[in-house]
Steps between C-alpha positions, in 0.01 A plus 500: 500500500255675740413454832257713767347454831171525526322644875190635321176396702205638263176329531468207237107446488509302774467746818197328681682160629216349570383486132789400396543174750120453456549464126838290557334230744216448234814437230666249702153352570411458137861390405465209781164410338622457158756280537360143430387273815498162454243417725254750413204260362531318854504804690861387666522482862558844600152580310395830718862548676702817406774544696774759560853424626633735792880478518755209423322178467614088437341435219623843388222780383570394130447125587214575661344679212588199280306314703221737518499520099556090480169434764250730445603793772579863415791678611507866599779762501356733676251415797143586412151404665497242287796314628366174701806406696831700557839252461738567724770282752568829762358810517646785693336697816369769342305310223330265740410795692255598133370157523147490473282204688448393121808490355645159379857500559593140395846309489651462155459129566167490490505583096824224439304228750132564347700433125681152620177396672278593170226684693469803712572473838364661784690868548396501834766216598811736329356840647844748605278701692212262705236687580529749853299772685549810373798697641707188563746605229821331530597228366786427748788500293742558809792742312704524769642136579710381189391171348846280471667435172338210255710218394452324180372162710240738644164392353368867447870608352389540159149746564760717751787498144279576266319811681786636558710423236511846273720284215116262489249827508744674223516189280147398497414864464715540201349159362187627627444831291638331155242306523258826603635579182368230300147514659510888404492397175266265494226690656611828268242656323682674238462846663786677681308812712848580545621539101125704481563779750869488374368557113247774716777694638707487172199660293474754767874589518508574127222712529453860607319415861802249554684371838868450449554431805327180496818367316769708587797588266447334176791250432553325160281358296422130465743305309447150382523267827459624842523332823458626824651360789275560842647470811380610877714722715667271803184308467460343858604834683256712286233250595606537828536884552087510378391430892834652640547839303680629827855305393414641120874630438682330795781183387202203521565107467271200449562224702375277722716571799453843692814670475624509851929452479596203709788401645664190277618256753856389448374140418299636234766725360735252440224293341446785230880552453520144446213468245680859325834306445331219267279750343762637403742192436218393248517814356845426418456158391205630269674817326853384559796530716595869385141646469450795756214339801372837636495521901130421589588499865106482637530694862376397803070542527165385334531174260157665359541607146391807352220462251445826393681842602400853426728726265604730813621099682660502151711839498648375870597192303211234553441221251192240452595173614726620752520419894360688702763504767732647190210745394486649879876487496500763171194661599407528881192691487372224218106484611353122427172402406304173430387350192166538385388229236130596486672883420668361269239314303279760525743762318614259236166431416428855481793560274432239228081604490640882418767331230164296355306797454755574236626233296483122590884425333633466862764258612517444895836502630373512903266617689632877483685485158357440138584562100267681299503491097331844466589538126079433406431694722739799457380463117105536603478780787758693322747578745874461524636263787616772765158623493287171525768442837412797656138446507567090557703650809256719632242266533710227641571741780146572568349185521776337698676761676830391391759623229585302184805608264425415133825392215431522148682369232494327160548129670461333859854615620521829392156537644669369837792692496326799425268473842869463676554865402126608591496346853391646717139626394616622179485375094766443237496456146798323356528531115623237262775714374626613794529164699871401408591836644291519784565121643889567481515604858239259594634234702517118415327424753203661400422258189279228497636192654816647581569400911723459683721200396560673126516898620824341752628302167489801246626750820802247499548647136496844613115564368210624692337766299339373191730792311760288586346181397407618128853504466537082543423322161227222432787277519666530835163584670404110341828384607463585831109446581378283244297600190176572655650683760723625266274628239269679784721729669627627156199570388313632791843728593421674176122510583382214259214326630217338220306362790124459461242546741317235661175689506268218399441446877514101483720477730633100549619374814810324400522351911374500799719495851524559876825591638595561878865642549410550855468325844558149301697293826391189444693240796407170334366368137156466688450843511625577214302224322172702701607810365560384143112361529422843655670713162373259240132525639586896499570448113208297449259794620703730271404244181168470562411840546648538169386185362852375394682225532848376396729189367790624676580560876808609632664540850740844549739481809686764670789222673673720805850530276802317687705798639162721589412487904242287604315824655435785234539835582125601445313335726329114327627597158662350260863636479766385298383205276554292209201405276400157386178412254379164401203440300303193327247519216201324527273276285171686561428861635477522912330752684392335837717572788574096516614449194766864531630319835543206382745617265680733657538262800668250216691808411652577853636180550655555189714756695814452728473779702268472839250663607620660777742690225222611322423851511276582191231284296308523243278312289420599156206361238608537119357402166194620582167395335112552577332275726233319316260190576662171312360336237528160449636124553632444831491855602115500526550274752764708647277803547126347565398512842563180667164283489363669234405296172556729257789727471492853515469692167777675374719726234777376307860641489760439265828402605782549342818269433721749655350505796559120572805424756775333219674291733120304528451442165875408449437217739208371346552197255506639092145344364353652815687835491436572166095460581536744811703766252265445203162537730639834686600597138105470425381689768489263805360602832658541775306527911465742758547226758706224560530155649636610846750321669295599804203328403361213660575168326121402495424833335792437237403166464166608390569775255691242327240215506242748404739612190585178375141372531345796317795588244542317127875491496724718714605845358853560449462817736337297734853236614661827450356589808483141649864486450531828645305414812727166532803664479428766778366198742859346419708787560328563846599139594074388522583111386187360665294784353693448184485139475105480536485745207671340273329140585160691459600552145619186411173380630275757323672460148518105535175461342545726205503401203684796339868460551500876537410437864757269628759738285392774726555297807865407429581854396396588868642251650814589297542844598437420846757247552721677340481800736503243795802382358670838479372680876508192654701242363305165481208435261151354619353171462154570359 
C-alpha cells in the first residue's frame, strides 16, 4: 500500500500552448469529420455552416452537434476563422463588447427551426446581436431590477428551469462526455502521443542522461489488473477559482444565491419546522420506530443549496448539497460564487483529450470523474502505476488549471476508495492484499450503493465501519437486505469487486426525461394540461436530437404529502412530498411531442391527486429504439407526404414479440392472435408514425382508402395498428370520429373477396367496442 502527493510542475513537451491547442483544435476537427454523415452525398442543409456554441444553449451544445453531423454542418470546439455562425441564447457585456461588425451570433433556434422546416433558414431573422454602429455596446440587459419568479403556467418556465437548473447541465454533461467517449474511439487512430513520450521518458530514465524527476518516486510494479480511478478536486469551485484566484484558499461555495444571511420571517420558520417534523416522522416510519433520526434542524437563511464547497468551507464543517443559510450559519466568512457551465465543459473536455492521449479503455462516470483500465498500458510504456499518475496529474493541471486526485487499485472500488485517501491533489495505490485491512476503518457508507436508508438500518445494528461489518455473516446480511443486497456489502466490505469496465464507449441510452421539481403551481387542470404539453414537447426535442424514440411513457409526480404546509420553506419548491408514477406501453415507438402528451395527459387523469397539489413532474421515454423511415403496408401511407402518389422510400426494422403491449394481443380473437405473434416472430415491421388521434378524419379516411385500394390482403401488423388506433379514439371518448372509422372499413373490405379482409374489420371493431365498453360503459352501434 503506497500513496504520495505529487506538486511537481516540470515541463512535459508541451511548453508553447499555442502548439499544443493548435494541434488539439485540428484533432477535434478531424474526429468531427470522421464520424459518418448521413447526408453527405446531398450536401445536407447546413452545407457551408460551421458553427460554434457560446454558453448554455436549448438544443444543448451536444444536440446541436448531432444535428450538425445528421445535416451536413460542422461543429467546432474551439472558435476558429473558419466558424460561420457563433450559437449562443445570451452573451455577457464584455463579449459583445469583442463583437466584430461580422460576427454571426445566431439563436440556437435557428439550427432546431432550419431542421423541422428541412431547409436553411435565413440567420438574419434569429440574429442575438442585430447589427449596430460601432461603440453602441450594450445589449441592455438591465441587472439591477429583479425579474419576478416563473411559475410552471408561465409559457417561458421551462427555457428559465433548464438554464438554471445545475441537476440538467450536470446530467446531460455526464451523458454528454460518455458519449465523447464513444466518438473518441471511433475517430482513434491507433496512436496514443501520450503512451509515446511516456515509453520516451522511460528509455531515458533507465539510461545514464535520465530525468527521474519526470516520474517521481518509483512505486510498485505493475501487477495483473489495474484501474485507476480519476477524479477532479471540488470540481465546480476549482473551475471557478481559474478567473477568481484572489478567494484561492478562502471557505468558497457554489450556488446560485449570493450569500448574504437574511432574516427568516416567523411565517417562514414555522413553515420549515413544520416540513422538519415529517421529514423526520418518515424517517421513522421508513427505518422504524426505535432507529436514531439525527437533528437536521435547517436554521434560519438562504433555501439555495450548496453545489460545490472548497476543502477550507469543509474543515469549518460545510457539506455539498447543503443550504446555504446552514453553510453561512457554520461558516460566516463562506465567499459564494456562480456556476460556470461553459467552465465546466471546457475543463472536462480537456481532461478526457489528456486521458485519450494515453489509452482509450476509459469509462465516463461525469463530466469531472472517469475509470481508466491502464493495465495495457502499464504493460507497454513500462512503468508502474504511481508513476504513470504523477505524470497523468501533471498534465491535467497544466492544461486545465485545476487539480485531479488519482485511486488505483486491482478493481473499480478499490480504485475509488483509494482516490478517497489521495484527495486532495494527491495519488493512492491500494493493493489487493492489503484491502481487507485497509477498508476496516472505512465507513459503510463509503461502498457502492450504500445510502442512506441501509447505512441508518445496519447503524441500528451497531455497524458503521466496514471492520465492523466483516464481522456479520452472508446469512444475516441476506436476512436483513435481501440477497443482492446481501451478497454486495459482504463482498465489497472485504474489498471484492469483479466488475468490468465499460470501455467499449457504446454507450445506450436506456431513457430519456425532463423533470421540474421547481416552481410547478399549477391552480387548475388547464394549466396543468398546458404544462404537461409544454414538458412532453421538451422531451420530444431531447429524442430527436438523439434520434430515439420509445414504447413506453410514464408520468412521475411529486403529490404535496397530507401533513406538509401548503407553502414550502424554500421559496416555489417542492417540500415535503409523496411520489406517484403511472406509465402505459405503447403499440408503436412515439417521438413527436403529440403523441408524448397525449399519453401522459391519459396518464394524469389516471391520478387522484389535483393539480394544485402537485409540486414535481416528470415525464420519462423508455424502451428506446432508433428512429427509422417505415417500410411497408399501411405504414407507407402513414409516412408519405399527403398528396403524394408514391410513398416515401424507406428501411426496414425488425420488431420483436417482446416489444408488443400483451394486454393487445390478449384481446385479440385466437386465429387472429396467433397470425400477429407468428408474423412479429418472422421479423414484422413496425412504423415510426402513427395514425394520430389528432388527425383530421378526411386525412384518416384517406390513408385507409388508399391502403385498402393498393394492398393484396391486410398484414397482420397492419390491424395491429388499426386496432391500436381504434382503441385510443375509444378511450378518449371520439364516438363520431370513431364511428366513421369503423364504417369506412366495413365499406372498404365489403368488396373483397378474401375473407381475410372482413376478418380484419371485426377484429377492429372488436377491440374497439370492447374498450368502449370498459371506459365508457355502453357499446356503439356501427
Amino acid at each position: 500500500m503506497k500513496g504520495r502527493r505529487n506538486d511537481d510542475s516540470e515541463d512535459n513537451g508541451f511548453a508553447k500552448w499555442g502548439g499544443y491547442m493548435a494541434a488539439k483544435k485540428s484533432k477535434l476537427e478531424q474526429q468531427f469529420s470522421a464520424n459518418p454523415r448521413p447526408e453527405a452525398d446531398g450536401g445536407g442543409i447546413f452545407a457551408g455552416v460551421a458553427i460554434f456554441v457560446n454558453g448554455y444553449t436549448r438544443p444543448t451544445a451536444e444536440e446541436l452537434k448531432q444535428l450538425m453531423l445528421r445535416h451536413g454542418g460542422t461543429y467546432h470546439h474551439y472558435r476558429s476563422r473558419a466558424t460561420t455562425h457563433v450559437i449562443a441564447a445570451n452573451l455577457p457585456d464584455s463579449k459583445v463588447r469583442q463583437l466584430k461588425g461580422t460576427d454571426r451570433v445566431v439563436r440556437p433556434e435557428w439550427v432546431a427551426e432550419s431542421v423541422a422546416a428541412g431547409r436553411l433558414l435565413d440567420h438574419r431573422d434569429y440574429l442575438l446581436c442585430p447589427a449596430r454602429p460601432c461603440g453602441q455596446a450594450r445589449l441592455g440587459f438591465p441587472p439591477a431590477v429583479p425579474a419576478p419568479a416563473r411559475l410552471a403556467s408561465d409559457d417561458n418556465f421551462l427555457e428559465e428551469f433548464y438554464s438554471n437548473s445545475r441537476l440538467h447541465h450536470i446530467s446531460t454533461m455526464g451523458a454528454a462526455f460518455k458519449q465523447y467517449v464513444g466518438e473518441l474511439r471511433a475517430a482513434g487512430r491507433g496512436s496514443f502521443p501520450g503512451l509515446e513520450r511516456l515509453q520516451a521518458a522511460g528509455r531515458h530514465r533507465d539510461g545514464d542522461d535520465g530525468d527521474d524527476d519526470l516520474f517521481g518516486e518509483p512505486g510498485s510494479a505493475p501487477g495483473d489488473r489495474v484501474i485507476m480511478h480519476v477524479d477532479m478536486d471540488c470540481f465546480f469551485v476549482s473551475v471557478g477559482l481559474r478567473a477568481r484566484p484572489h478567494l484561492r484558499g478562502l471557505p468558497v461555495a457554489v450556488t446560485h444565491a449570493r450569500g448574504e444571511a437574511c432574516p427568516c420571517s416567523p411565517g417562514r420558520a414555522e413553515t420549515r419546522q413544520q416540513e422538519r417534523e415529517c421529514y423526520r416522522q418518515r424517517l421513522k416510519e421508513r427505518l422504524g420506530e426505535q432507529a436514531s433520526v439525527p437533528d437536521d434542524a435547517v436554521p434560519g437563511g438562504s433555501m439555495s443549496e450548496v453545489a460545490s464547497c472548497s476543502y477550507e468551507a469543509r474543515r469549518a464543517g460545510v457539506t455539498n448539497g447543503m443550504l446555504l443559510g446552514a453553510a453561512l450559519a457554520l461558516c460566516p466568512a463562506l465567499r459564494t460564487m456562480p456556476y460556470d457551465f461553459e467552465g465546466y465543459q471546457e475543463v472536462a473536455r480537456a481532461l478526457y483529450d489528456t486521458v485519450a492521449e494515453y489509452t482509450l479503455d476509459i469509462e465516463a462516470v461525469s463530466c469531472d470523474e472517469m475509470f481508466v483500465d491502464c493495465t495495457e498500458l502499464l504493460r507497454r510504456a513500462e512503468v508502474t502505476p504511481l508513476e504513470f499518475a504523477t505524470v497523468l496529474r501533471r498534465e491535467i493541471r497544466e492544461r486545465t488549471g485545476c487539480t485531479a486526485s488519482t485511486g488505483l487499485g486491482p478493481s473499480p472500488l478499490l480504485a475509488r476508495l483509494a482516490t478517497r485517501r489521495a484527495k486532495p491533489d494527491g495519488q493512492f495505490l491500494l493493493e489487493a492484499s492489503e484491502a481487507e485491512g485497509f477498508l476496516r476503518d472505512v465507513a459503510v457508507g463509503d461502498l457502492p450503493g450504500v445510502g442512506r436508508s441501509v447505512a441508518s438500518r445496519l447503524a441500528a445494528r451497531g455497524v458503521s465501519t466496514c471492520g465492523q461489518l466483516q464481522k456479520l455473516s452472508l446469512a444475516a446480511l441476506q436476512a436483513q437486505f435481501g440477497a443482492r443486497t446481501g451478497l454486495a456489502l459482504h463482498r465489497h466490505c472485504r474489498g471484492v469487486d469483479d466488475r468490468e469496465l465499460h470501455t467499449s464507449g457504446q454507450h445506450r441510452r436506456k431513457s430519456v426525461s425532463a423533470e421540474v421539481n421547481y416552481g410547478i403551481r399549477l391552480a387548475d387542470r388547464g394549466r396543468a394540461d398546458a404544462f404537461l404539453r409544454r414538458l412532453a414537447g421538451e422531451v420530444a426535442g431531447r429524442l430527436a436530437a438523439l434520434g430515439l424514440a420509445g414504447r413506453s411513457v410514464a408520468l412521475k409526480l411529486m403529490v404535496r404529502a397530507k401533513d406538509a404546509p401548503v407553502e414550502t420553506a424554500k421559496f416555489l419548491g417542492h417540500g415535503v412530498c409523496d411520489n406517484v408514477t403511472r406509465s402505459s406501453s405503447l403499440a408503436a415507438p412515439v417521438a413527436d411531442a403529440e403523441a408524448i402528451a397525449r399519453e401522459v395527459l391519459g396518464l394524469a387523469r389516471q391520478i387522484a391527486a389535483p393539480p394544485a397539489e402537485w409540486r414535481g413532474v416528470g415525464i420519462q421515454v423508455s424502451r428506446l429504439e432508433a428512429r427509422t423511415a417505415p417500410s411497408h403496408g399501411l405504414e407507407r401511407f402513414l409516412a408519405a407526404p399527403r398528396g403524394s402518389e408514391e410513398p416515401r422510400p424507406s428501411t426496414d426494422r425488425v420488431v420483436t414479440l417482446s416489444q408488443v403491449d400483451p394486454s393487445f394481443l390478449e384481446a385479440l380473437p385466437d386465429d387472429v392472435r396467433q397470425e400477429v405473434e407468428a408474423s412479429l416472430a418472422r421479423g414484422g415491421r413496425d412504423s415510426a408514425e402513427e395514425l394520430s388521434t389528432d388527425m383530421p378524419l378526411r386525412e384518416a379516411e384517406t390513408v385507409l382508402r388508399e391502403w385498402a385500394r393498393t394492398q393484396r390482403r391486410p398484414e397482420p401488423y397492419d390491424i395491429y395498428l388499426l386496432a391500436d388506433y381504434a382503441e385510443r379514439l375509444a378511450a378518449l371518448g371520439r364516438a363520431d370520429t370513431l364511428l366513421a372509422v369503423l364504417r369506412l372499413l366495413r365499406e372498404c373490405t365489403a368488396h373483397k373477396q378474401d375473407d381475410a379482409w372482413r376478418e380484419a374489420c371485426q377484429s377492429v371493431e372488436d377491440c374497439a367496442q370492447e374498450t368502449m365498453l370498459r371506459v365508457h360503459g355502453e357499446e356503439l352501434a356501427v
